[in-house]
MARKOLSE-674804 format. One line per 10 residues: for each residue x, y, z of C-alpha. Coordinates in Angstrom, 3 decimals, always signed. Layout:
<rs>
X,Y,Z | ...
</rs>
This chain:
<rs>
-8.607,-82.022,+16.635 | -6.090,-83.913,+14.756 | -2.823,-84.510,+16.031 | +0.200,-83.665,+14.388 | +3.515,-84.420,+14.592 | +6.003,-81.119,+15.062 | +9.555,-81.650,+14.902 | +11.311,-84.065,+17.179 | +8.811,-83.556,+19.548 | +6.134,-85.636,+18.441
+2.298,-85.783,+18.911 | +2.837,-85.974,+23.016 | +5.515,-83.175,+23.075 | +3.477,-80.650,+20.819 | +0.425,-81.085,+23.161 | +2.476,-80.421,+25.913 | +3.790,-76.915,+24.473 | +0.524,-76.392,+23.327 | -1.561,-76.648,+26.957 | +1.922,-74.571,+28.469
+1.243,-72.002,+25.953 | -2.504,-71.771,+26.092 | -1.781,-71.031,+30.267 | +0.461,-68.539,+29.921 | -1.082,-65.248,+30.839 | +0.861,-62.395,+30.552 | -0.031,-59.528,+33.595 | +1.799,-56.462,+35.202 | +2.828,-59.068,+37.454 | +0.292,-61.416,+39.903
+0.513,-58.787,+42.861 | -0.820,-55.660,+40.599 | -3.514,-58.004,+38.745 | -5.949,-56.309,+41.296 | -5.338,-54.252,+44.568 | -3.027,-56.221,+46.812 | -2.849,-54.576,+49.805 | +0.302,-54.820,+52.084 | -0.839,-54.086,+55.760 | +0.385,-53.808,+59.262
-0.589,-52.464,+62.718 | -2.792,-53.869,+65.437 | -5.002,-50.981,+67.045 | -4.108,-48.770,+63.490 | -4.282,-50.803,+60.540 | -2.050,-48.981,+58.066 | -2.134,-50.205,+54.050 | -0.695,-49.424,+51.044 | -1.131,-51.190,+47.243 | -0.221,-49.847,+44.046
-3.304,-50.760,+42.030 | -3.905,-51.774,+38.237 | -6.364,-50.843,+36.309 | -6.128,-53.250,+33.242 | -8.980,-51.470,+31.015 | -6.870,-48.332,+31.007 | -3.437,-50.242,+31.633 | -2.690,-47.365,+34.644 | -0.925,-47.723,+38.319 | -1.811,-45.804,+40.907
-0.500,-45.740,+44.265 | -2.968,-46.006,+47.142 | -3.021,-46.078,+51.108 | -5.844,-46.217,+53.696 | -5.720,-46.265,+57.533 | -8.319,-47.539,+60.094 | -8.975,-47.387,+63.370 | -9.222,-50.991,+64.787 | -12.612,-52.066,+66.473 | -11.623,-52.963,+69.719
-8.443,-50.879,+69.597 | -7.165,-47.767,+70.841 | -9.620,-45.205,+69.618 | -7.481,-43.557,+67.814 | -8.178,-40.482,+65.445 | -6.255,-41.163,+61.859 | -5.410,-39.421,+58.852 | -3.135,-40.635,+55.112 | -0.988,-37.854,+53.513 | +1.464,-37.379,+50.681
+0.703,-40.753,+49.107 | +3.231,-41.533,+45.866 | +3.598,-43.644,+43.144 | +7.535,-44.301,+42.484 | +9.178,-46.089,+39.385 | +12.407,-47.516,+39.602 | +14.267,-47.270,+36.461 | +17.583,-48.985,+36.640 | +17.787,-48.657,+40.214 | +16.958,-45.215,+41.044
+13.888,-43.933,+42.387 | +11.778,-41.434,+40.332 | +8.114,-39.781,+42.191 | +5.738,-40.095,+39.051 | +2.347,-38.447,+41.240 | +1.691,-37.346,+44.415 | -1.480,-36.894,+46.495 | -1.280,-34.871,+49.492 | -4.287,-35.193,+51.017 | -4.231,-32.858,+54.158
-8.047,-33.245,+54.746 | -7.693,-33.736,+58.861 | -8.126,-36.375,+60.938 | -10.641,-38.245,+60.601 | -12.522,-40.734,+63.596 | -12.754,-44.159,+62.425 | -10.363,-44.364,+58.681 | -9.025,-42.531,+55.725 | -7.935,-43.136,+52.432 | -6.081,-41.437,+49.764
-5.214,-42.389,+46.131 | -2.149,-40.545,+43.663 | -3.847,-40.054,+39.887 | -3.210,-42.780,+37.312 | -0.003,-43.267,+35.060 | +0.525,-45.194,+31.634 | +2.296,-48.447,+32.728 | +3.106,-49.337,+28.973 | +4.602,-45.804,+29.049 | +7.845,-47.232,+31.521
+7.384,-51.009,+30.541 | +10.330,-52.808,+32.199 | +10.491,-50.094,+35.638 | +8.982,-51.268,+38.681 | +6.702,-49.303,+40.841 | +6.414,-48.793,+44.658 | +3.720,-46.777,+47.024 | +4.850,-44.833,+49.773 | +2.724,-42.645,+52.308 | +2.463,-41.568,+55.421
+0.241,-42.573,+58.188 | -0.547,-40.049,+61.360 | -2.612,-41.326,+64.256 | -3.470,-39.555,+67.383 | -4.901,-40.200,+70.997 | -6.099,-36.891,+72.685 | -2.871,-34.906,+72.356 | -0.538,-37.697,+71.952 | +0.378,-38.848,+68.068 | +2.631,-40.717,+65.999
+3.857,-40.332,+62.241 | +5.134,-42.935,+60.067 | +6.442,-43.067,+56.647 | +6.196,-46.390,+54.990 | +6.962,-48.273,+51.703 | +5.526,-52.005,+51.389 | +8.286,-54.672,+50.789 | +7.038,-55.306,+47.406 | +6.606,-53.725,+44.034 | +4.994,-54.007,+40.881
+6.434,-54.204,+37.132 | +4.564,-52.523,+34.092 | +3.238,-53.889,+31.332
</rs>
């Protein structure tokens, strides 16, 4: 490789903005790069990602529950799981998964069909679903949206 001299940068300078530019790689953003699931819970682990496919370029929201070895032995279930962009501000439901296939004994998942990220470039996306856990006739419901989101292409 021969060195060059570019501008007022010199030789040093231009190999400096050249290794900066050969590093930059240019994802939906490092969280969506693969599924990065946000969890919480002790005896029900509840989780929720919005996950990138980057063959296809697509989001999709998705959200599992499990029942904690050790834990309560709880029954669990995932409904109405959606993918949300955020354009400007305001929050728009781009695909929905219901999901009402019952409670299940040890974890259950659920994932919202893909959308074009290039489609909504600059938006951000968020997941939100709800998680349902039960203990003989005794259950809880909650609603949640990770602290995070994820921008498109």
């Amino acid at each position: 490789m021969r060195l060059k001299r570019v501008g007022r940068m010199g030789a040093t300078g231009g190999l400096v903005a050249a290794a900066l530019a050969t590093s930059i790689v240019i994802t939906p953003s490092s969280a969506s790069a693969a599924d990065s699931w946000q969890c919480y819970g002790k005896q029900v682990k509840r989780c929720a990602t919005v996950s990138w496919d980057n063959a296809s370029k697509t989001f999709r929201a998705k959200a599992k529950i499990t029942d904690v070895a050790g834990g309560g032995n709880y029954q669990v279930k995932v409904t109405n799981v959606k993918l949300e962009r955020y354009p400007a501000g305001k929050r728009v439901t781009m695909r929905t998964t219901k999901d009402y296939d019952g409670w299940h004994s040890t974890g259950d998942s659920a994932a919202t069909s893909a959308i074009d990220a290039c489609k909504y470039p600059h938006d951000s996306y968020k997941v939100v679903a709800t998680f349902s856990w039960k203990k003989g006739s005794a259950s809880e419901n909650k609603t949640w949206r990770p602290d995070m989101s994820w921008v498109g292409c």
